[in-house]
N, C-alpha and C positions, 0 to 999 in steps of 0.2 A: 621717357624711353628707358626699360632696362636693361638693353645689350645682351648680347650671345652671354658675354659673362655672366651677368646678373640672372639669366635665365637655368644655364650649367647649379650655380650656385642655390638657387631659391630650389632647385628640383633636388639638390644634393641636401638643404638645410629642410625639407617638407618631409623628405625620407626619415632624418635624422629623428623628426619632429614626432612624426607618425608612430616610428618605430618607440618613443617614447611614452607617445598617451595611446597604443593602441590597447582597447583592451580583448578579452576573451574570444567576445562573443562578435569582432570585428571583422570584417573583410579588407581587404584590400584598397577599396573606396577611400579609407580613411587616406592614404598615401598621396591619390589624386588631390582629397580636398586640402590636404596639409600642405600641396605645392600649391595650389591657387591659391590658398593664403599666403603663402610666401611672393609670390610674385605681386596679389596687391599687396602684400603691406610696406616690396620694397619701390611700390609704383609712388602712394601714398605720402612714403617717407620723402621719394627725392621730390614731389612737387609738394610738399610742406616746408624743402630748404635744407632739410634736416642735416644731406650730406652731398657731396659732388657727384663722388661715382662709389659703384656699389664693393669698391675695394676697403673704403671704410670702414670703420666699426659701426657707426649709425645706422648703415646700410645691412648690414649682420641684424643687428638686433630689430630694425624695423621689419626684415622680411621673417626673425623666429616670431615675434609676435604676431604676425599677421597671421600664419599658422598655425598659432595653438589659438587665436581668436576664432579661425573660421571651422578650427576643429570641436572646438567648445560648443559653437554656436550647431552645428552640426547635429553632436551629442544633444544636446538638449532639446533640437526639434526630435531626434529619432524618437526621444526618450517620451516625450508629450505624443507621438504618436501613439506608442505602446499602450501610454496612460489612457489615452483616449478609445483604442481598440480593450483593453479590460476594461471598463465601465460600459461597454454595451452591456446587454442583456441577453446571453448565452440558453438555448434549451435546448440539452442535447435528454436522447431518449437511449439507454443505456440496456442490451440485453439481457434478459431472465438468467438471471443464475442458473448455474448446471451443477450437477456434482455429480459430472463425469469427470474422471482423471483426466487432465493433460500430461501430454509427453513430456519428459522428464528436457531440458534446452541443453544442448550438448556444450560439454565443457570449452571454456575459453579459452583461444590458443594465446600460450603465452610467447612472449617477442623476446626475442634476445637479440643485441648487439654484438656484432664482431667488434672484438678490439682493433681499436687501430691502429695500426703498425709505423716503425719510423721511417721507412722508407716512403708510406704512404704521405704522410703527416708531411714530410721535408717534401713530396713533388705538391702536395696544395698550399706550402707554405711561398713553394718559387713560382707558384702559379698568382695566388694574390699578389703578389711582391712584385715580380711584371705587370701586370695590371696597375695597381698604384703606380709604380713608376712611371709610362703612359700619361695616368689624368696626374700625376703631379705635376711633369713636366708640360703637358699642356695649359694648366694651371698660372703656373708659373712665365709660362709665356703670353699666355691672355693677359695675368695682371701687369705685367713689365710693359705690354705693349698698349694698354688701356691709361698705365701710370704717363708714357711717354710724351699718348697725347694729346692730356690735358696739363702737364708739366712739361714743357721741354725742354732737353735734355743738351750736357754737352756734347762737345763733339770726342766722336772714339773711333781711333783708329781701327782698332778688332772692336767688333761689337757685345756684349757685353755677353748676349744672347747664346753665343758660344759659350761661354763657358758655366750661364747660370742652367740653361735647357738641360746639360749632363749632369749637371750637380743636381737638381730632379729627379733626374732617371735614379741617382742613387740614393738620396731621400727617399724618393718611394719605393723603391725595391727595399731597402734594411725596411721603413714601417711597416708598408703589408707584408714581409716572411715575419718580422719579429711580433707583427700584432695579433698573423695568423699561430706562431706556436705559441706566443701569450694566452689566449683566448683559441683553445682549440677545440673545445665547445659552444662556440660563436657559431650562429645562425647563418647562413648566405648574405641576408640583407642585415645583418649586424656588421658583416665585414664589409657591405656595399657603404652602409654608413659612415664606419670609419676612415674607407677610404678618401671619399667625398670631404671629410672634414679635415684632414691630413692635404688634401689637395687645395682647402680651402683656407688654410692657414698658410701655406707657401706659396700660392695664389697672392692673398695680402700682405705678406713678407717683401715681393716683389714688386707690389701697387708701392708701399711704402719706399724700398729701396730709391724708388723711380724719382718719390717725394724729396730724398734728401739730396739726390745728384742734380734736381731740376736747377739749370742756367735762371739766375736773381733778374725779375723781371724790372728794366728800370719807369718810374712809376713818379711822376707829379703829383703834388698834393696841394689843391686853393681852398681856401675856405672863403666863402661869398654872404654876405655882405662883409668888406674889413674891419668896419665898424658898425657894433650893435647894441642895442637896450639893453639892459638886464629888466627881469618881470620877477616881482616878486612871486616866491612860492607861496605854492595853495597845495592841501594836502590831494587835491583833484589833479593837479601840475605836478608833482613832485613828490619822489618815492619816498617813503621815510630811508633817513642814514643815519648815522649817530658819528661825532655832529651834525643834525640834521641840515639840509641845502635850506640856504634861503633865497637864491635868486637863480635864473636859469639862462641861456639865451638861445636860440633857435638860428640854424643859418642851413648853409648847404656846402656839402664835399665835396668838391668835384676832384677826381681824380681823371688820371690821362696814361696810358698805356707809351712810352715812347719809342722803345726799344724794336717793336715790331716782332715779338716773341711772343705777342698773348698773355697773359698773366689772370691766377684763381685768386681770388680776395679771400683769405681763410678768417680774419677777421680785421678791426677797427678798431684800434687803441686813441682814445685823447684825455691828456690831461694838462694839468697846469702844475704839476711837481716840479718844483728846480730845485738846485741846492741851495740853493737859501735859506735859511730857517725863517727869516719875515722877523717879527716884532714878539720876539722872546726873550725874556731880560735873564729868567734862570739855564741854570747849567744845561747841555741838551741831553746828557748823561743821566738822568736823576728822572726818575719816572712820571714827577709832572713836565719836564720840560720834553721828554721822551712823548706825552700827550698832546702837548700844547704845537710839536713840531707836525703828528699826523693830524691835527685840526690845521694848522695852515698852512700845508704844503699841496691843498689840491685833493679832489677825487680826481678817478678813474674810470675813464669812460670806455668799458669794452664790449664790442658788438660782434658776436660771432654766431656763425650756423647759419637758422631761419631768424636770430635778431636785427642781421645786418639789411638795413633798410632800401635793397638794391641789389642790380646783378652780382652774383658772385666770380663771373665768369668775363673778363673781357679782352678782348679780340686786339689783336697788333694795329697800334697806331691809331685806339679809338678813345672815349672818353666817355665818362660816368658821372652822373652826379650822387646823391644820397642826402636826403633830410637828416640833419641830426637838431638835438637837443640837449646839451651840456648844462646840468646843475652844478653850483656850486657854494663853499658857505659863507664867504664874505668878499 
């Protein structure tokens, strides 16, 4: 599911997209197909794991890809149409010449511009500039409230809402007047564009915000079985490293949500680094002993995104297991 957000977002990132690869001899179409690519590629992304919700960055780049895939792909069929329509076999039958005079094609009228004036110029610059203000602040309220609730938040007296929804409004009002007298040769849908990505950058300012205030979820950690094999490596078993692993063991995670606040797994660190140095007779200061300390203090085992072997997402007062596999070299 990609959310009203993710929807706003993928139709504001197929604009952007469109208005990028469009060329010449293009319609309008291409706009449509650049948001249905944007919307699968941000469908795509979140059931491949890639991100949570689409206030990420994962989530940005899998729905631009997805629209310049489906615009590409697009182009290429139009273009093998084309190719296919000139290789028929044309017989057109062309009339007898004449050398009768034609009327001479009446001169071309030439177009001029009014200049534009600054009075004009400053009411389309406070006209963009409201406008942004609007979707930024809405924006910005989607993501703070998408951020909230899959993080949650502490508790606050005034909500926070207050004060970040105005602070919006005047983000967006300075970028679209200043982006409009910046660019005041900018097309209608160059400045739709930039709005959308000004709204989409404050949008995930406050997805993120949400990130760093979210209330620490508390979280048990077993590892099952307590005691395990080690299985030697085989280069089928075991990724190369340098020092390469040579034995591994397999168990299982289980994790337990306790707090009853829900908790996002953003990833899974394991290792066996302690401060000890282990059995090194030289200095740890001197660049073999500086070697011989990262060969025996342990890899690191980190599992994040779509690597992490299990839900990334779990619910207050529930429990998770996860397959893991830890190499190590002695």
């Amino acid at each position: 599911m990609v959310g009203l957000f993710g929807l706003l977002a993928s139709f504001v990132i197929g604009t952007v997209v469109s208005t990028l690869e469009r060329r010449g001899d293009e319609g309008s179409e291409v706009t449509a197909i650049a948001t249905a690519g944007a919307v699968f590629g941000a469908y795509v992304g979140r059931m491949l794991g890639l991100y949570v919700a689409f206030g990420e960055l994962p989530g940005f780049i899998c729905s631009a890809a997805g629209a310049v895939a489906l615009v590409r792909i697009y182009r290429w069929q139009a273009v093998g149409m084309k190719t296919r329509d000139l290789a028929l076999p044309v017989s057109r039958e062309y009339p007898p010449a004449t050398s009768e005079p034609r009327p001479p094609a009446p001169p071309a009228m030439e177009s001029r511009e009014r200049p534009q004036t600054i009075p004009s110029l400053l009411a389309e610059a406070f006209g963009w500039g409201a406008t942004c203000a609007i979707t930024t602040a809405a924006a910005g309220f989607t993501g703070h409230f998408i951020g909230g609730q899959l993080y949650p938040q502490r508790y606050e007296q005034i909500p926070s809402d207050f004060f970040f929804v105005p602070l919006g409004l005047i983000v967006g009002f300075v970028a679209g007047g200043m982006g409009r007298l910046a660019g005041r040769n900018w097309a209608a849908l160059t400045m739709v564009a930039f709005i959308g990505l000004a709204s989409i950058v404050y949008g995930g300012a406050m997805f993120h915000y949400s990130q760093i205030r979210a209330i620490p979820a508390q979280i048990t950690a077993t590892l099952e079985p307590v005691a395990v094999e080690p299985i030697g490596c085989s280069p089928a078993t075991c990724t190369a490293t340098d020092p390469p692993s040579q034995w591994y063991v397999s168990g299982r995670l289980r994790l337990k949500e306790t707090s009853g606040l829900g908790a996002t797994i953003d990833r899974i660190e394991i290792t066996s680094n302690t401060d000890v140095l282990g059995p090194i007779t030289r200095h740890p200061y001197t660049k073999e002993g500086a070697a011989d300390a990262a060969k025996w203090s342990g890899p690191l085992l980190m599992l994040t995104g779509r690597h992490v072997p299990g839900p990334r997402r779990l619910g207050g007062n529930t429990e998770s297991t996860y397959d893991i596999v830890y190499p190590y070299h002695t």
